[in-house]
Backbone as a chain_set.jsonl record, in Angstrom:
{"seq": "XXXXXXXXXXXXXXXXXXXXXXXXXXXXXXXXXXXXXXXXXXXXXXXXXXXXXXXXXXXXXXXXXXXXXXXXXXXXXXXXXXXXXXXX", "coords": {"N": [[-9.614, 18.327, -6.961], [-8.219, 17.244, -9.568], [-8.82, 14.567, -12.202], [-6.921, 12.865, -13.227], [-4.58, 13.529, -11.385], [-5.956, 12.342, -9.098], [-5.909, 9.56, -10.096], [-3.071, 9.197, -10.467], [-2.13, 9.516, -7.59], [-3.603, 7.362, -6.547], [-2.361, 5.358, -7.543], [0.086, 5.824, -5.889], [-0.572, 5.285, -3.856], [-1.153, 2.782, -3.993], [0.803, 1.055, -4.582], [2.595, 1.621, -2.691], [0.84, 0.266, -0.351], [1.25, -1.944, -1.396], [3.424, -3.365, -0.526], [3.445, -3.41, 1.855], [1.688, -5.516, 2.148], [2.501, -7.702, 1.029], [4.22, -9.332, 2.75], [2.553, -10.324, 4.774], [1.382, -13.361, 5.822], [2.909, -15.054, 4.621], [4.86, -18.166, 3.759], [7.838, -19.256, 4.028], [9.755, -21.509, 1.463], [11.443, -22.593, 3.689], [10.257, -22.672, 6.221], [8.199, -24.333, 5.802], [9.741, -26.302, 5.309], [9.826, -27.393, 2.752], [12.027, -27.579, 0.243], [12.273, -26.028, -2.744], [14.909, -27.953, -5.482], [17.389, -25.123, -6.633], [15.997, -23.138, -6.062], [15.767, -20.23, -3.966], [16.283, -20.483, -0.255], [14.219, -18.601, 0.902], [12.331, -18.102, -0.575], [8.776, -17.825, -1.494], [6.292, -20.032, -0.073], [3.73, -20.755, -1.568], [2.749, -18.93, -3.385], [0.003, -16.65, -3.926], [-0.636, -14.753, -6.232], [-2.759, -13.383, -7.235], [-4.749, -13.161, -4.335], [-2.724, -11.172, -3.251], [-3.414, -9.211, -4.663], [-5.76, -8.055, -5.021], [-6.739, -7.911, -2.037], [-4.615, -5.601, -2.09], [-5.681, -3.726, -3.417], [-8.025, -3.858, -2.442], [-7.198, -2.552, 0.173], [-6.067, -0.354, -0.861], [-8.162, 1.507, -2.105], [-9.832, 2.172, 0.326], [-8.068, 3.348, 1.689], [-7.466, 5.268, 0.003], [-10.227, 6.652, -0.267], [-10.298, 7.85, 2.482], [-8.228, 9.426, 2.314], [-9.01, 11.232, 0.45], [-11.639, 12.37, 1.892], [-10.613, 13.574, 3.727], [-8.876, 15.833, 2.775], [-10.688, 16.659, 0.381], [-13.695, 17.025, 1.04], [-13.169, 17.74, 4.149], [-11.306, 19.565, 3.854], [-8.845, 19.829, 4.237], [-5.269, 20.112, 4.766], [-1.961, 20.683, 3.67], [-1.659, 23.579, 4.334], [-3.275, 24.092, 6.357], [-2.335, 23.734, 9.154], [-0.668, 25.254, 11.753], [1.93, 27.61, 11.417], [5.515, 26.457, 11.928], [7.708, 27.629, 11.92], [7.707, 31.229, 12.687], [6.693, 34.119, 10.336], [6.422, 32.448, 8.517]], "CA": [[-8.639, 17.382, -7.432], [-8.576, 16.071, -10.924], [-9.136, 13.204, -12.252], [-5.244, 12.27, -13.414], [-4.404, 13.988, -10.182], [-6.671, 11.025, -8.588], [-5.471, 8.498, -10.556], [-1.511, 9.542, -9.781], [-2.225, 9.305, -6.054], [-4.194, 6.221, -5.984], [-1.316, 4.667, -7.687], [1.355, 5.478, -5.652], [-0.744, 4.864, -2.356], [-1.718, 1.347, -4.104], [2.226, 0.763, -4.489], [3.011, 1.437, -1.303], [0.284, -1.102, 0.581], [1.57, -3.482, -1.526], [4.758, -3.534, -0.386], [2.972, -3.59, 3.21], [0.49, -6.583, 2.338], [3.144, -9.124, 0.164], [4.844, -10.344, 3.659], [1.491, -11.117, 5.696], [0.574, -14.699, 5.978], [4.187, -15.825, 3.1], [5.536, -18.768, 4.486], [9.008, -19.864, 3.214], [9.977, -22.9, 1.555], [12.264, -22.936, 4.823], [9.345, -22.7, 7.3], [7.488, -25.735, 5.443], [10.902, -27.849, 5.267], [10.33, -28.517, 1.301], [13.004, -26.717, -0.836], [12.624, -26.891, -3.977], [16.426, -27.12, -5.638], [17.517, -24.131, -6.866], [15.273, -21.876, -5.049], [16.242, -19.615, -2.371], [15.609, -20.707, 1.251], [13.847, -18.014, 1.539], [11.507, -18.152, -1.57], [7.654, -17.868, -0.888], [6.011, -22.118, -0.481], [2.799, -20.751, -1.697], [2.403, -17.504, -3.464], [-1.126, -16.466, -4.5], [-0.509, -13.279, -6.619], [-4.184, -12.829, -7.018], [-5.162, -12.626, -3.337], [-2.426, -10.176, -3.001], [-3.504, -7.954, -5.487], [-7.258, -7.916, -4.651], [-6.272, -7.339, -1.112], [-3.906, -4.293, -1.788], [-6.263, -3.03, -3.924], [-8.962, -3.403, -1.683], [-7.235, -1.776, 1.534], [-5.729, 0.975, -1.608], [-9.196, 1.698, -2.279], [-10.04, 2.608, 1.584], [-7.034, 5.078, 2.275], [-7.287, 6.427, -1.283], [-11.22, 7.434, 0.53], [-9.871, 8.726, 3.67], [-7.474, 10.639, 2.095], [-10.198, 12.36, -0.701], [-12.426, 13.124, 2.604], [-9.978, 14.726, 4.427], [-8.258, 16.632, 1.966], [-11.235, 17.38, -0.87], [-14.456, 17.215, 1.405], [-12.942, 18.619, 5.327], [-10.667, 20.799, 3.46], [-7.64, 19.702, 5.689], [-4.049, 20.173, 3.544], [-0.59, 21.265, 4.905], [-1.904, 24.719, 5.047], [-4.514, 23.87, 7.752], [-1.73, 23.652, 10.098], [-0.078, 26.577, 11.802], [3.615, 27.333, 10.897], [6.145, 25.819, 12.863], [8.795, 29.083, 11.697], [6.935, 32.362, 12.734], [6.658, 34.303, 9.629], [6.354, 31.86, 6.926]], "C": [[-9.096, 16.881, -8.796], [-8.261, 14.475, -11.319], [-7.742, 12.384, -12.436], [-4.648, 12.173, -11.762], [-5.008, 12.587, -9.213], [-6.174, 9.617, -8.671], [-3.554, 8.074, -9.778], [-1.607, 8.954, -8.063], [-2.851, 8.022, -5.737], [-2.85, 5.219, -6.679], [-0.212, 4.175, -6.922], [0.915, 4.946, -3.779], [-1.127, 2.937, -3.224], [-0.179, 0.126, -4.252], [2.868, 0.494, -3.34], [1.921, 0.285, -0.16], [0.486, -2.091, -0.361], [2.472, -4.221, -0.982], [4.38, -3.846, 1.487], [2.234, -5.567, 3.184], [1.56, -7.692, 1.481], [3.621, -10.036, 1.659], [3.102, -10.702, 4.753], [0.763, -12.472, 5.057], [1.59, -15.458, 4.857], [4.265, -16.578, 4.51], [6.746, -18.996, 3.633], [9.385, -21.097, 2.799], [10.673, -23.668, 2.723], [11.121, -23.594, 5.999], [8.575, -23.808, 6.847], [8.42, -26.845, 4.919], [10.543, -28.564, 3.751], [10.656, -27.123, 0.301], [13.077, -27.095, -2.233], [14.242, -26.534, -4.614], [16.139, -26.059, -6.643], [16.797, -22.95, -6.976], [16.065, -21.624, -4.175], [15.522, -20.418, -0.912], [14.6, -19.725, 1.25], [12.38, -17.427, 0.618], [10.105, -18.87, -1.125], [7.073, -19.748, -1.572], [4.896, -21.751, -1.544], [2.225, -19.352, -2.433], [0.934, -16.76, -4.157], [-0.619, -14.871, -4.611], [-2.191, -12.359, -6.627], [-4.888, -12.357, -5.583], [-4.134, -11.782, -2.993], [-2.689, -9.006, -3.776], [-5.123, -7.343, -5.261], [-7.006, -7.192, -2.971], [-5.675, -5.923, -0.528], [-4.973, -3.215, -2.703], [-7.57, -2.258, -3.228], [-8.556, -2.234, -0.607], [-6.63, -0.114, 0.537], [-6.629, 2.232, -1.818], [-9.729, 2.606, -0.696], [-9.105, 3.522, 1.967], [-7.393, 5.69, 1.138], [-8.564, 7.667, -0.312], [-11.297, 8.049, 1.667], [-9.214, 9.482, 3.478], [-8.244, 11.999, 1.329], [-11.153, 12.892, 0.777], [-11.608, 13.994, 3.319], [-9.639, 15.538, 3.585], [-9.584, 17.248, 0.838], [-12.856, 18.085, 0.053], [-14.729, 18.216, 2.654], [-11.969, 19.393, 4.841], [-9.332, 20.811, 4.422], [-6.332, 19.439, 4.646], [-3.035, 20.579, 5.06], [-0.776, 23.026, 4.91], [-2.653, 25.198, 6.123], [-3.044, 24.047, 9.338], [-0.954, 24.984, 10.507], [1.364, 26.06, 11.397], [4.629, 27.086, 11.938], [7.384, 27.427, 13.408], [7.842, 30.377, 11.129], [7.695, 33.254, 11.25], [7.02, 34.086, 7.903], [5.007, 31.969, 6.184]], "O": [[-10.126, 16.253, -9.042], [-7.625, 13.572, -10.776], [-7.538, 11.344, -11.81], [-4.367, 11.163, -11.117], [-4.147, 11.901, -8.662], [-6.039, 8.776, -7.782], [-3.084, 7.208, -9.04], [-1.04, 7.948, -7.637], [-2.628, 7.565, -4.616], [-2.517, 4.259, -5.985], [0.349, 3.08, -6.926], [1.624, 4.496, -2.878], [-1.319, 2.018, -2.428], [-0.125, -1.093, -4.094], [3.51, -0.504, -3.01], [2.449, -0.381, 0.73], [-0.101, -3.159, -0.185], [2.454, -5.449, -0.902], [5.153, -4.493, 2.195], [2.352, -6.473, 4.009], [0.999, -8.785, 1.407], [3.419, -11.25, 1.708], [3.116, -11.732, 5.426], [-0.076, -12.587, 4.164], [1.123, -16.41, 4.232], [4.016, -16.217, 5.66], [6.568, -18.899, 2.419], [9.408, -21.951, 3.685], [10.634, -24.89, 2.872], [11.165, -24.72, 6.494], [8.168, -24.416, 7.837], [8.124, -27.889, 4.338], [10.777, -29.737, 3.458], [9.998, -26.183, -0.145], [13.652, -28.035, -2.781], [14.809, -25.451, -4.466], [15.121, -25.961, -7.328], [16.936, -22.011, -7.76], [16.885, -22.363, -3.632], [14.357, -20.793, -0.777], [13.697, -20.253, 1.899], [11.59, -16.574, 1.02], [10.032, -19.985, -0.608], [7.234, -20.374, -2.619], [5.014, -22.428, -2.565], [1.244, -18.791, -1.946], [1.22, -16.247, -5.239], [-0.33, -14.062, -3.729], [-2.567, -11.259, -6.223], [-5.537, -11.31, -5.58], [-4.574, -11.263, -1.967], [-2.191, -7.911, -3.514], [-5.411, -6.153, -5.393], [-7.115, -5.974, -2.828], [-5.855, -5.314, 0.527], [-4.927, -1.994, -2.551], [-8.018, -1.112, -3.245], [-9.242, -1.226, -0.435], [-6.722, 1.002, 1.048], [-6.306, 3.419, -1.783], [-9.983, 3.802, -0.842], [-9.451, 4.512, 2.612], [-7.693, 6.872, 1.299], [-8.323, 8.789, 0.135], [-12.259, 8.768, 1.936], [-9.236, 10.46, 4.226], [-8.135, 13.211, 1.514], [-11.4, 14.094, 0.674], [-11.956, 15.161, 3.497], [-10.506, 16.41, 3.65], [-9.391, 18.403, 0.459], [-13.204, 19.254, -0.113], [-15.624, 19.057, 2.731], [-11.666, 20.192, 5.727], [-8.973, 21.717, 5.174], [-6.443, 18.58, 3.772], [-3.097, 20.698, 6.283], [0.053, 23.681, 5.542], [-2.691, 26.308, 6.655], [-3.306, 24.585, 10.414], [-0.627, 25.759, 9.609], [1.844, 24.95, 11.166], [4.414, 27.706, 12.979], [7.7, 27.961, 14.47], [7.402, 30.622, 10.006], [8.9, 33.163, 11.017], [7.427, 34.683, 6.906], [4.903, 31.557, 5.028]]}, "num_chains": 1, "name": "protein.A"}
């Protein structure tokens, strides 16, 4: 794997657990009964951008390395698998 190649993939897996890790532990201005006006109900009370980004980065960081051992070190791809449609 190269190094762009690396980069590319840790991106789009660091994209996707973000989108996993923004709703754990939001409360809503709803759920703490103080709205500010012209906010949404549904607009986060408390939003620390920094511990979500450290967070997704961190758990980004840990699949990126499970994915590089399986795939670069055990040599495990979608050709490891047999074929589902005999003579592909």
């Amino acid at each position: 794997m190269g190094v762009l190649t690396a980069i590319a993939i840790y991106f789009v897996i660091w994209w996707t657990v973000l989108f996993v890790v923004l709703p754990i532990r939001m409360r809503s201005q709803a759920d703490d009964g103080d709205i500010v006006l012209g906010t949404a109900h549904s607009a986060p009370a408390r939003f620390r951008m920094g511990r979500v980004v450290l967070w997704t980065t961190v758990l980004s960081t840990l699949v990126f390395a499970a994915y590089y051992v399986v795939t670069e070190v055990w040599g495990i791809g979608p050709g490891s698998f047999p074929h589902i449609v005999p003579g592909t």
